[in-house]
Structure formats: C-alpha cells, structure tokens
BALOBA-1460 file (C-alpha; in Angstrom, 3 decimals):
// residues 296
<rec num="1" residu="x" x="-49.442" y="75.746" z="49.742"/>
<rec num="2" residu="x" x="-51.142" y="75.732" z="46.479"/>
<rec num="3" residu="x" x="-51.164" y="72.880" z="44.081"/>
<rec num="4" residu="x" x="-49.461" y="73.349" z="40.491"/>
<rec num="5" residu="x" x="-49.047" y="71.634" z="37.615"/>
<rec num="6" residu="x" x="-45.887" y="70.817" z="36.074"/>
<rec num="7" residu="x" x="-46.207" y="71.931" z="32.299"/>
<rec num="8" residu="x" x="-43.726" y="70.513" z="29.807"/>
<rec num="9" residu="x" x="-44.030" y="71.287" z="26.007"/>
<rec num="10" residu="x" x="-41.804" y="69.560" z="23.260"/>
<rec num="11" residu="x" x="-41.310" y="71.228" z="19.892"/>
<rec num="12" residu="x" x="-39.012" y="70.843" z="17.181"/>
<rec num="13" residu="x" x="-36.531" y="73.659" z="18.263"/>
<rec num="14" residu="x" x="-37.271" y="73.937" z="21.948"/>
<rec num="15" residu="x" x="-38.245" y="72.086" z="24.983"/>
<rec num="16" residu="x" x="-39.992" y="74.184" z="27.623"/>
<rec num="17" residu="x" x="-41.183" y="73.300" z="31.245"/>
<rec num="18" residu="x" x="-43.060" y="75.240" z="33.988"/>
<rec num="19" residu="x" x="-45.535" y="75.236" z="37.100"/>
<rec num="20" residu="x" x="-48.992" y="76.651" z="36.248"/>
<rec num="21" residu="x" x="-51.710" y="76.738" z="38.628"/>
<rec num="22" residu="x" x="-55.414" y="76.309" z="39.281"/>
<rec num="23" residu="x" x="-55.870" y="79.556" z="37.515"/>
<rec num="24" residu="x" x="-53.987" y="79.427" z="35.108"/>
<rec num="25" residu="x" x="-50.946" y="81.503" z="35.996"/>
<rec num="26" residu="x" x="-47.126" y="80.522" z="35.032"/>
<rec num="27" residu="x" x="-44.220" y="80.238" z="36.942"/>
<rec num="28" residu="x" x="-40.728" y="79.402" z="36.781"/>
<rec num="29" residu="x" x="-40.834" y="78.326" z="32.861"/>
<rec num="30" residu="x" x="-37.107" y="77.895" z="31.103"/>
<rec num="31" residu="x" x="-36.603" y="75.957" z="28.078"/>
<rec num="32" residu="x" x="-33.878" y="74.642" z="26.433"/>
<rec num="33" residu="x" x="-32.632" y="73.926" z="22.644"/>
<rec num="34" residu="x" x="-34.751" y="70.524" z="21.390"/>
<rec num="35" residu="x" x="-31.448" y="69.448" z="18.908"/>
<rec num="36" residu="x" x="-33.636" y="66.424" z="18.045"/>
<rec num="37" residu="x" x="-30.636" y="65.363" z="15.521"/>
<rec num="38" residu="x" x="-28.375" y="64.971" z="18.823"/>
<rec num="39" residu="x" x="-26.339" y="62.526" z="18.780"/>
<rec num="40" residu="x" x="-27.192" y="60.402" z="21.223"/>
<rec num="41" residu="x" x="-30.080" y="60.092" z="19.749"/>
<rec num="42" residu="x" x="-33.510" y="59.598" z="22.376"/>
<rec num="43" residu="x" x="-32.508" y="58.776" z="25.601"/>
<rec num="44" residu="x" x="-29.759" y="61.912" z="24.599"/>
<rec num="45" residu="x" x="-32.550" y="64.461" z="24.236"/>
<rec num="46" residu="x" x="-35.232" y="62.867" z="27.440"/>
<rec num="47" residu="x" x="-32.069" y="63.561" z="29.730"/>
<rec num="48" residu="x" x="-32.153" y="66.901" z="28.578"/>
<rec num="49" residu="x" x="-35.734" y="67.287" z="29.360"/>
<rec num="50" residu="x" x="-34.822" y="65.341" z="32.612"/>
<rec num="51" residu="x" x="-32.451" y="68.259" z="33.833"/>
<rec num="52" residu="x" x="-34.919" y="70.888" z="32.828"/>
<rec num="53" residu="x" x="-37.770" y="69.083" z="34.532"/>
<rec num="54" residu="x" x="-35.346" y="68.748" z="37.829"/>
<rec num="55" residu="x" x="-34.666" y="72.406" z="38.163"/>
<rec num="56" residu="x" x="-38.579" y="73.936" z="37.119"/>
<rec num="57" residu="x" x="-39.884" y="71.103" z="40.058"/>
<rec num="58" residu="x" x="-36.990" y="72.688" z="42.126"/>
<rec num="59" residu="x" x="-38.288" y="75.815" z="41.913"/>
<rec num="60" residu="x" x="-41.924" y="75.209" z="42.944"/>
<rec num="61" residu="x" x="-43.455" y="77.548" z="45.407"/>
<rec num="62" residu="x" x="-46.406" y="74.807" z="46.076"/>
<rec num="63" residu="x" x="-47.239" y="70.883" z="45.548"/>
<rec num="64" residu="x" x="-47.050" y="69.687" z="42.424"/>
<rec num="65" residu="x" x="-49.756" y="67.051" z="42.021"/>
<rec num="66" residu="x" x="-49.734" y="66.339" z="38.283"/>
<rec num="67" residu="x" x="-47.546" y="66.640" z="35.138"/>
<rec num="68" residu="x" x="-49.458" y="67.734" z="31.783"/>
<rec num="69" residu="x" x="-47.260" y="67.626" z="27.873"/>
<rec num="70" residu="x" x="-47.929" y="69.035" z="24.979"/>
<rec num="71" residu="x" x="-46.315" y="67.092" z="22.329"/>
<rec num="72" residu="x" x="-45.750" y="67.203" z="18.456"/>
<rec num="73" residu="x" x="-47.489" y="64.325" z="16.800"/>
<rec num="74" residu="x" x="-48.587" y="61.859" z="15.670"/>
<rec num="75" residu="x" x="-49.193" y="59.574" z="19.093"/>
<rec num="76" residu="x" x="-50.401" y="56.164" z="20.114"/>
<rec num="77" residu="x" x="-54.124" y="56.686" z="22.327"/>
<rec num="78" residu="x" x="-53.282" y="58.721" z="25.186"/>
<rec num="79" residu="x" x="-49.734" y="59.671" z="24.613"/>
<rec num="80" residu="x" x="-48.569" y="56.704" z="25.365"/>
<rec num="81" residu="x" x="-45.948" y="56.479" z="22.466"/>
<rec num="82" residu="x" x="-45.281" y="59.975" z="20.113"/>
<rec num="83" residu="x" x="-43.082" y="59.965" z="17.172"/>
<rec num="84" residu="x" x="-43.086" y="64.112" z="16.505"/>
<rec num="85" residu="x" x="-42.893" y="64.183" z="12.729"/>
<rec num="86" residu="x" x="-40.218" y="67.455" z="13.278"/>
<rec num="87" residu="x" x="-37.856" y="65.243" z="15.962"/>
<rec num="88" residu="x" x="-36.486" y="62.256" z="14.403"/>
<rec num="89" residu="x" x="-35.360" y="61.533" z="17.449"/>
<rec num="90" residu="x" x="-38.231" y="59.771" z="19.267"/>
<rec num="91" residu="x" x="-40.078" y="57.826" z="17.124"/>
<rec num="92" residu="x" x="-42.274" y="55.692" z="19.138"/>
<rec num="93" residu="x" x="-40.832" y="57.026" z="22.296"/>
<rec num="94" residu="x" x="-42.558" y="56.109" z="25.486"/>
<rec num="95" residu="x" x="-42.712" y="59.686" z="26.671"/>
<rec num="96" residu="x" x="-45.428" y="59.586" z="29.051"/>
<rec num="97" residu="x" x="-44.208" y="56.580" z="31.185"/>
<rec num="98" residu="x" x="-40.826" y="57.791" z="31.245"/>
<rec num="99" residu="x" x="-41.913" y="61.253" z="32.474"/>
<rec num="100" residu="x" x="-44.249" y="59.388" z="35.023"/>
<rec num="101" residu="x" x="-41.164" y="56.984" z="36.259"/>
<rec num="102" residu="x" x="-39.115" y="60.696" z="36.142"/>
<rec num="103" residu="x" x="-41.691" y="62.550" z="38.347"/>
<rec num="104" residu="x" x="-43.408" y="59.854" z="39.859"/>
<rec num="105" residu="x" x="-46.483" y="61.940" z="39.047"/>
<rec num="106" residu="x" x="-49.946" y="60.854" z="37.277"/>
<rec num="107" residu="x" x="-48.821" y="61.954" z="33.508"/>
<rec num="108" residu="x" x="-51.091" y="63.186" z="30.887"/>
<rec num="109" residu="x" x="-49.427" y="63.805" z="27.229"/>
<rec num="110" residu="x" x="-51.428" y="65.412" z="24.513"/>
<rec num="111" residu="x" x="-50.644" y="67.015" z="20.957"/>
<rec num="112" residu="x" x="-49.010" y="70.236" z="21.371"/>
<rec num="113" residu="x" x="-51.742" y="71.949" z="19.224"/>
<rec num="114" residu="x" x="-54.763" y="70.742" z="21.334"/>
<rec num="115" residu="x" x="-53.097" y="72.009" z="24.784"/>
<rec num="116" residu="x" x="-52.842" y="74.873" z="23.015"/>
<rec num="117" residu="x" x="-56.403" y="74.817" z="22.286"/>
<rec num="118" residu="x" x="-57.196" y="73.930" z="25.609"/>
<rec num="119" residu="x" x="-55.075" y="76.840" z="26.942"/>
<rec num="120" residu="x" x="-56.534" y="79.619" z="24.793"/>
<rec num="121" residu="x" x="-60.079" y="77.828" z="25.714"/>
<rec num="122" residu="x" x="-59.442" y="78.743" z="29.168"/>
<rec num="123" residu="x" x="-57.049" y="81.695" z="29.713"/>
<rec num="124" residu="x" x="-57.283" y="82.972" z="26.110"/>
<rec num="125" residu="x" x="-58.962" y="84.185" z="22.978"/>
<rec num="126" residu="x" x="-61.060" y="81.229" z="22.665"/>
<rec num="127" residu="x" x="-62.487" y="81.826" z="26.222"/>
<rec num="128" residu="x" x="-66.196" y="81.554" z="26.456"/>
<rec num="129" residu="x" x="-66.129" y="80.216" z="23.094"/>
<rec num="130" residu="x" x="-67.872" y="76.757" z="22.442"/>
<rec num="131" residu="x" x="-66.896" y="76.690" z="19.077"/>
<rec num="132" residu="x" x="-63.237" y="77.305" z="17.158"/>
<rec num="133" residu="x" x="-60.174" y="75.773" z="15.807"/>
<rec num="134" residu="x" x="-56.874" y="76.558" z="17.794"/>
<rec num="135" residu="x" x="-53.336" y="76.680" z="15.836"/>
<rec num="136" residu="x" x="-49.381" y="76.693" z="15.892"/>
<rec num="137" residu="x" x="-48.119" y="78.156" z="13.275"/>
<rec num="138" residu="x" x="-44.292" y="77.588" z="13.955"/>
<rec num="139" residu="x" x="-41.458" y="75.125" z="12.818"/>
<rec num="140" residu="x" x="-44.326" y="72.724" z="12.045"/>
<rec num="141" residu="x" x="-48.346" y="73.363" z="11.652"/>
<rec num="142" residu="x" x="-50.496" y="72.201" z="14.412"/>
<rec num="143" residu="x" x="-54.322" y="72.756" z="15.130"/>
<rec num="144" residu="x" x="-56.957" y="71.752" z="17.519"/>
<rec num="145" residu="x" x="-60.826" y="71.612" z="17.278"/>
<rec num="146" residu="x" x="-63.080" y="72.796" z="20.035"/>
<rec num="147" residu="x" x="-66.826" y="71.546" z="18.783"/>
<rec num="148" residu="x" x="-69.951" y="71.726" z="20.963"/>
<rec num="149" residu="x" x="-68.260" y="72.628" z="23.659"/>
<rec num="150" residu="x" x="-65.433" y="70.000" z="24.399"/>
<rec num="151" residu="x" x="-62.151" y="69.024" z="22.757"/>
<rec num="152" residu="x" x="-61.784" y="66.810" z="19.858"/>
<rec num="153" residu="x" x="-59.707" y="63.833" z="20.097"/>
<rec num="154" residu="x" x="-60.532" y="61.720" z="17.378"/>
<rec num="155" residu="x" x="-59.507" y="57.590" z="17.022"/>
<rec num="156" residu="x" x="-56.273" y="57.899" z="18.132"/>
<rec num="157" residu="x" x="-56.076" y="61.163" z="19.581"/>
<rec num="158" residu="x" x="-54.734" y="63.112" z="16.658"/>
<rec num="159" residu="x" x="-57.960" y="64.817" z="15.895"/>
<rec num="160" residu="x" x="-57.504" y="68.903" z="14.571"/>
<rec num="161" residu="x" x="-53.941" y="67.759" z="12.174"/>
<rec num="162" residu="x" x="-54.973" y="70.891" z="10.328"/>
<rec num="163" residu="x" x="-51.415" y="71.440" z="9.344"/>
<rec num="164" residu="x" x="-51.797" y="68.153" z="6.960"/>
<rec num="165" residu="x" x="-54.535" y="69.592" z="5.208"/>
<rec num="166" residu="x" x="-53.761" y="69.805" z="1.070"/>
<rec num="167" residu="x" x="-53.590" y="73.272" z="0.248"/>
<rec num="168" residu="x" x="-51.654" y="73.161" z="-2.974"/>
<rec num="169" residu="x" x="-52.617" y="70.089" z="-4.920"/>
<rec num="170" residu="x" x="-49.660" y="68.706" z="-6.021"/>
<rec num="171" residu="x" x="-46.889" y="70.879" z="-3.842"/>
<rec num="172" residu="x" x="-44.140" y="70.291" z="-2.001"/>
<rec num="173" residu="x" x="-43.686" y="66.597" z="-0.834"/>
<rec num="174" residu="x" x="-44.527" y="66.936" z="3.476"/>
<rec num="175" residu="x" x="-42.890" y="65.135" z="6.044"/>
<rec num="176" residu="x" x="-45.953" y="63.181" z="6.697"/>
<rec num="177" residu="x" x="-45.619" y="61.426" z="2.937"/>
<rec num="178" residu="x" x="-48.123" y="63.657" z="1.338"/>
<rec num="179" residu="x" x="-47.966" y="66.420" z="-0.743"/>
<rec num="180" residu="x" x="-48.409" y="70.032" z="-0.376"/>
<rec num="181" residu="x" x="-49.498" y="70.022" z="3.153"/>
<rec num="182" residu="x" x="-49.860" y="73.075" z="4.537"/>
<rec num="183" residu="x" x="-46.986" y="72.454" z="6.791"/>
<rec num="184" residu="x" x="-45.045" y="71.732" z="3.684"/>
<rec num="185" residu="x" x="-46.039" y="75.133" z="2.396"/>
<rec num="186" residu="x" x="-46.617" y="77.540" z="5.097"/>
<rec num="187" residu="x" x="-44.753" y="76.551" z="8.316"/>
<rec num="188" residu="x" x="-41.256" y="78.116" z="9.066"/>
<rec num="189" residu="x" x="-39.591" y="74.892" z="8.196"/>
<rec num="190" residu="x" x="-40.912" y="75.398" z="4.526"/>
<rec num="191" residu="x" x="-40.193" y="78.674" z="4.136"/>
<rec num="192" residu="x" x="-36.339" y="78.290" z="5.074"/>
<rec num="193" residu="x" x="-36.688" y="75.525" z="2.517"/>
<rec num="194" residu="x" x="-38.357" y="77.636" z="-0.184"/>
<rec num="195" residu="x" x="-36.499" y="80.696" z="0.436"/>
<rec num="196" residu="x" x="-32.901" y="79.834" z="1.588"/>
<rec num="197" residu="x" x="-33.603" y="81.720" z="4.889"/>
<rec num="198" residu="x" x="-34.958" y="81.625" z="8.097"/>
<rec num="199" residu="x" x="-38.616" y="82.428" z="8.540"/>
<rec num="200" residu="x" x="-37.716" y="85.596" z="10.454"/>
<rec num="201" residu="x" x="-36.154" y="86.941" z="7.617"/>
<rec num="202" residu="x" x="-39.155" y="86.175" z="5.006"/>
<rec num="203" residu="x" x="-40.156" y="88.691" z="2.535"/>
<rec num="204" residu="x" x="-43.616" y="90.413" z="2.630"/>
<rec num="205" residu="x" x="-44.552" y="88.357" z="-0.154"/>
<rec num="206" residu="x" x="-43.793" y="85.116" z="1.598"/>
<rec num="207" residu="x" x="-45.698" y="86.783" z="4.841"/>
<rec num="208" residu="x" x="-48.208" y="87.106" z="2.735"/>
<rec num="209" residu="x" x="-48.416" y="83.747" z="1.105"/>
<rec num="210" residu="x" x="-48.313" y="81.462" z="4.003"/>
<rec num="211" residu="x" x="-50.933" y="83.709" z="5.885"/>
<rec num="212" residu="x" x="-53.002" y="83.117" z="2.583"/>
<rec num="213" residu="x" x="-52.683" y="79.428" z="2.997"/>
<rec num="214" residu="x" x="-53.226" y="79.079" z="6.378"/>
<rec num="215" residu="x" x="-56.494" y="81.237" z="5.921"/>
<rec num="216" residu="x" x="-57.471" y="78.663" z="2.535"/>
<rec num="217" residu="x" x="-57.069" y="75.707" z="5.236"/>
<rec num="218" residu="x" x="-59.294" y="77.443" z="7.916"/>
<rec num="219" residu="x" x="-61.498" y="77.826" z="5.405"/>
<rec num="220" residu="x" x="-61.998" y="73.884" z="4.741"/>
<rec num="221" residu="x" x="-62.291" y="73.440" z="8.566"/>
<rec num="222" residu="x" x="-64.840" y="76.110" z="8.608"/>
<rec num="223" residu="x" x="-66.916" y="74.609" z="6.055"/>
<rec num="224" residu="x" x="-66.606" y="71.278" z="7.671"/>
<rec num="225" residu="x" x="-67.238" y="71.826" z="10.883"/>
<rec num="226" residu="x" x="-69.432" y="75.271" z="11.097"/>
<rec num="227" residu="x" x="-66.709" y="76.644" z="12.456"/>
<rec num="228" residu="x" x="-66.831" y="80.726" z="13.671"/>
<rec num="229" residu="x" x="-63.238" y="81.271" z="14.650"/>
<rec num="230" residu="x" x="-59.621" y="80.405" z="14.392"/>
<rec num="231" residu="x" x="-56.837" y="81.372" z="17.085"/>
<rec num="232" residu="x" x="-53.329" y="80.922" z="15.673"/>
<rec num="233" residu="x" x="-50.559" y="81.317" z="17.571"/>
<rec num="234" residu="x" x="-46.834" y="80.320" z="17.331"/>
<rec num="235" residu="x" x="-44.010" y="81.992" z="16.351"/>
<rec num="236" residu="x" x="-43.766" y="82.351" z="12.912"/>
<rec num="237" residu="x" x="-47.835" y="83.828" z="12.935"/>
<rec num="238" residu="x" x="-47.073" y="85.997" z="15.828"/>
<rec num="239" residu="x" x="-43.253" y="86.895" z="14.251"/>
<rec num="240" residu="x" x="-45.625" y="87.893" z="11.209"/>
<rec num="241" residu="x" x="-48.072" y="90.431" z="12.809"/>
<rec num="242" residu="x" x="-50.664" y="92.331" z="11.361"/>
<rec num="243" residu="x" x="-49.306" y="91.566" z="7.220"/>
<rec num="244" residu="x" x="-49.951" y="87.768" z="8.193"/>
<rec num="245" residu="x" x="-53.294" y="87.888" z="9.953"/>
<rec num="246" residu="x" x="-54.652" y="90.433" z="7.447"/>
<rec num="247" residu="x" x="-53.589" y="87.744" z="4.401"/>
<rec num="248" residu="x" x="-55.125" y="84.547" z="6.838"/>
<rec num="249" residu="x" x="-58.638" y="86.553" z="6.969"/>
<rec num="250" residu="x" x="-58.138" y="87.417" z="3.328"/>
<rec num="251" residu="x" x="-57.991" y="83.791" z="2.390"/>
<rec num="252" residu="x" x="-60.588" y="82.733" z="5.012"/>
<rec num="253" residu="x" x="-62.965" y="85.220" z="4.002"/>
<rec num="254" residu="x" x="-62.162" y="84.307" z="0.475"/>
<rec num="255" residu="x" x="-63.154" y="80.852" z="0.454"/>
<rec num="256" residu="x" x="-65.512" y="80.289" z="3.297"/>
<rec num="257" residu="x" x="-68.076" y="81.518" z="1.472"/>
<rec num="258" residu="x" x="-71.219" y="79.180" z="2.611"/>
<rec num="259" residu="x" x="-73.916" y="80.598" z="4.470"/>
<rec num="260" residu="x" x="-72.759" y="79.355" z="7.954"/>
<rec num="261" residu="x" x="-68.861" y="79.772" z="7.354"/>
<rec num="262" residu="x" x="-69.446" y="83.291" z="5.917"/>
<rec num="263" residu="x" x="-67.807" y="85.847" z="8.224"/>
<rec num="264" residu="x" x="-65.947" y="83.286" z="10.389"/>
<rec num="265" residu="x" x="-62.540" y="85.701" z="11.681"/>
<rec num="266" residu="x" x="-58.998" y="84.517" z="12.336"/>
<rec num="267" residu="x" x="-57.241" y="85.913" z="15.367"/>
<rec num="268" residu="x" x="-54.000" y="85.783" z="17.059"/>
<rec num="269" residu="x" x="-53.688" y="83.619" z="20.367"/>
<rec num="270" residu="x" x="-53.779" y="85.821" z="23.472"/>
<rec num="271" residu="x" x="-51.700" y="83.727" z="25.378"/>
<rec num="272" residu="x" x="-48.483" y="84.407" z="23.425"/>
<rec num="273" residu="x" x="-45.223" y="82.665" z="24.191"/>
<rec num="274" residu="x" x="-46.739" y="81.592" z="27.337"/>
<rec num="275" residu="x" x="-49.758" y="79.758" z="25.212"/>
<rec num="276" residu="x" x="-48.297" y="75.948" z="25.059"/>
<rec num="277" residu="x" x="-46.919" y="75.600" z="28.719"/>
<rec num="278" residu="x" x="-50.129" y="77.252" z="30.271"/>
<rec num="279" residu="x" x="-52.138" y="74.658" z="27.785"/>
<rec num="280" residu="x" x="-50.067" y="71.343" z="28.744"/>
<rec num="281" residu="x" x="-51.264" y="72.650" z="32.234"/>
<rec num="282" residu="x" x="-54.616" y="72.367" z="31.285"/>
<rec num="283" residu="x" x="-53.614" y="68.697" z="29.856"/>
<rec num="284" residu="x" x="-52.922" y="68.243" z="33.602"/>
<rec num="285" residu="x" x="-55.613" y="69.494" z="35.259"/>
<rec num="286" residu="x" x="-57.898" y="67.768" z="32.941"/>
<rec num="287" residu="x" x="-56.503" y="64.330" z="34.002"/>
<rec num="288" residu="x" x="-57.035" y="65.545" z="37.745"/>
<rec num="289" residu="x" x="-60.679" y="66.782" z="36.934"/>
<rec num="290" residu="x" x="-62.085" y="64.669" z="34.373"/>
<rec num="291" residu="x" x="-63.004" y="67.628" z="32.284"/>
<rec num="292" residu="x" x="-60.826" y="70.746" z="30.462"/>
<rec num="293" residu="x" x="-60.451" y="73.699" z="32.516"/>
<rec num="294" residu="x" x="-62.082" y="75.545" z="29.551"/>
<rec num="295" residu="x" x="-65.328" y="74.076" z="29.944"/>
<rec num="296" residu="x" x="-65.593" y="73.939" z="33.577"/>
C-alpha cells in the first residue's frame, strides 16, 4: 500500500486534516470550525483537532509514515511551541509534541504560509520556479519566500511574515503591536473591522484597496529580494477574483519600479482550497527526505 502523509493545517477559522501522497494528491480532507475563543480554552480546541485527526487517519487507504502542519505564527525553531497571533488560544502551545504523542508519528510543524509555499512550489503555480514569494491572503496575511532555489526559514523559522510588512505608515494598530501592517489593513479580519461586514460582502472599492496593498507589499519584497513572482492564495484573494488580482499587479507594477523588480507579476495559487493541506504534506515529506518536494 502506498505511503501518505497526514496533512493538518490550523487557521484562525478552520482546522483542516488530510492524507496526501508521494505525488502530491489529497484524500479524505474534512475540517472543522477553529473557535479559538472556546471555552475551554487549549487543550478545548487540540481535542478537537484530536477527533478530526482520528477519523482522516481512519480513513487512510495506505501507511501513514509521517504527519506534516501548517500553522499560523509566530513559532519557537522548528514548531516546537506556536502562539498563532489570530488564536488566542494557544499561545506557546506545544503543538508538535502533542501531535507526535497523538499519532505517534515523526511530526514536522511549519508556518502555514511557507507549506503553502512549499505546496504551490511543487504541485502549483510556483512549480519550476526557483524564485517567488508565496501568500495567504485570508483571516490573517501570511507569506513565504522561495530564494535560490530552497525555502527560507530565517532565525527562528518565521522567515516570509510579509503580512507584517508597514504599508500605511501610521494605520491601524496590528495584532502583532505594530501599526498598519498589512494584515491590519488588507486581511479579512480588517476589513470586517473597517467596514462592519464580513469580507465576502466587501465593496469593489475595498476589493480594490486591499489588492492595492497587498501588491505595494510585494513590491518591497520584490525590491528586496529580486523577486519575479508572487502566488497568493487564500480565501479572501481567491473570494476577490479578477477585481483583486488586477488592483495587486496595479500596485506591484506601480512601485516595483527598479530595473530587476520591473515586470515582476502577481498570480493566484493553483492549488486552491486544497493549497495548505497538500503544502503541510510537503512539510512532511520534507522531514522524511531531507529536502522540499519542490526542489527535488
């Protein structure tokens, strides 16, 4: 029977788990509602991940030889502690012990952006690419940075926060203790603050301003790191559509306007809703390789 990876992702309104194998493909995924305000506070919302980690394993049609997360951040090194600045829940929660004591399998937690990366690096629109910046743009803002040909990590593993890059000088206060963030400006969670009402129900002209900003931050990225493309995924970019991505490339093209950045292009993710669990399986199958499926 073939060997599978069992995918978990944790974001701020859902936690999703699945099987995805060597190749890539996903099976069995569910997910349930995140409610990191429950009331019974962290070990409350890990037995909910617990039950939905039970029945995806139950449903494997293979061996499952590894688990692989994508998680909000920040983290300690390695996952070993994450305190995901949209679940006030866990804050310094031992995630990827406990999930190793749950499965008994070698664990492997990384931010929830960077699996992403590492998922549209190897199944998706950053495929044969050496060179790019993968995003979320959802409840919160989330981004990783493929450079030279391999995944950033960075000190501590946090490496590719391009949500917390200043976009509006001054602007709203973000949950990270700065100010005007681009998650505090352009992720759903701000708009619902801005506007009253959910993201799903923003007008065109806040479509158009947080694909604006998000194309401003690429921009910086761009000029930093001679960067030619930007996959953004989530679902408040890929709720947008076409108004959103047109206003990202806008801003992009706008002001990355150094010789190198000059015609760098934002796209949407290709893996859709499927993006995060098939990149916490490449989080996996790194750990079992030693290198990102992407790059193999």
């Amino acid at each position: 029977m073939a060997d599978l990876c069992l995918a978990v992702d944790i974001g701020g309104t859902k936690l999703a788990a699945g099987l995805v194998s060597r190749t890539g493909a996903l099976q069995a995924a569910e997910h349930v509602p995140t409610a990191g305000d429950a009331p019974g506070g962290a070990e409350e919302l890990f037995g909910r991940l617990a039950a939905l980690v039970a029945r995806v394993r139950g449903a494997a049609q293979g061996t499952v030889v590894v688990c692989g997360v994508g998680c909000g951040g920040p983290m300690a090194p390695d996952g070993a502690a994450v305190s995901p600045l949209n679940i006030a829940a866990w804050r310094d929660f031992p995630l990827r012990d406990r999930l190793a004591q749950l499965t008994g399998l070698p664990t492997a937690v990384d931010n929830d952006a960077k699996a992403l990366a590492l998922g549209e690096w190897w199944r998706g629109a950053g495929r044969g690419h050496r060179d790019f910046v993968a995003m979320v743009v959802s409840t919160g803002i989330g981004g990783g940075i493929v450079l030279d040909g391999r995944l950033l990590d960075g000190r501590l593993g946090n490496a590719g926060h391009i949500g917390h890059v200043v976009v509006e000088p001054d602007g709203r206060p973000c949950s990270c203790g700065g100010f005007g963030c681009l998650e505090a400006e352009a992720s759903g969670t701000a708009i619902a603050a801005r506007t009253g009402r959910p993201a799903a129900e923003a007008s065109p002209a806040e479509v158009e301003r947080s694909g604006r900003l998000v194309g401003r931050a690429v921009a910086s990225v761009a000029n930093l790191l001679d960067l030619p493309l930007a996959v953004v995924s989530g679902s408040v970019a890929l709720g947008f559509g076409e108004p959103f991505f047109a206003a990202a490339q806008a801003g992009l093209s706008r002001h990355a306007r150094i010789e190198f950045a000059r015609g760098a292009v934002i796209v949407p993710g290709a893996l859709g809703q499927d993006g995060p669990l098939i990149g916490a399986g490449a989080v996996g199958w790194r750990l079992v390789d030693g290198v990102a499926p992407g790059a193999a």
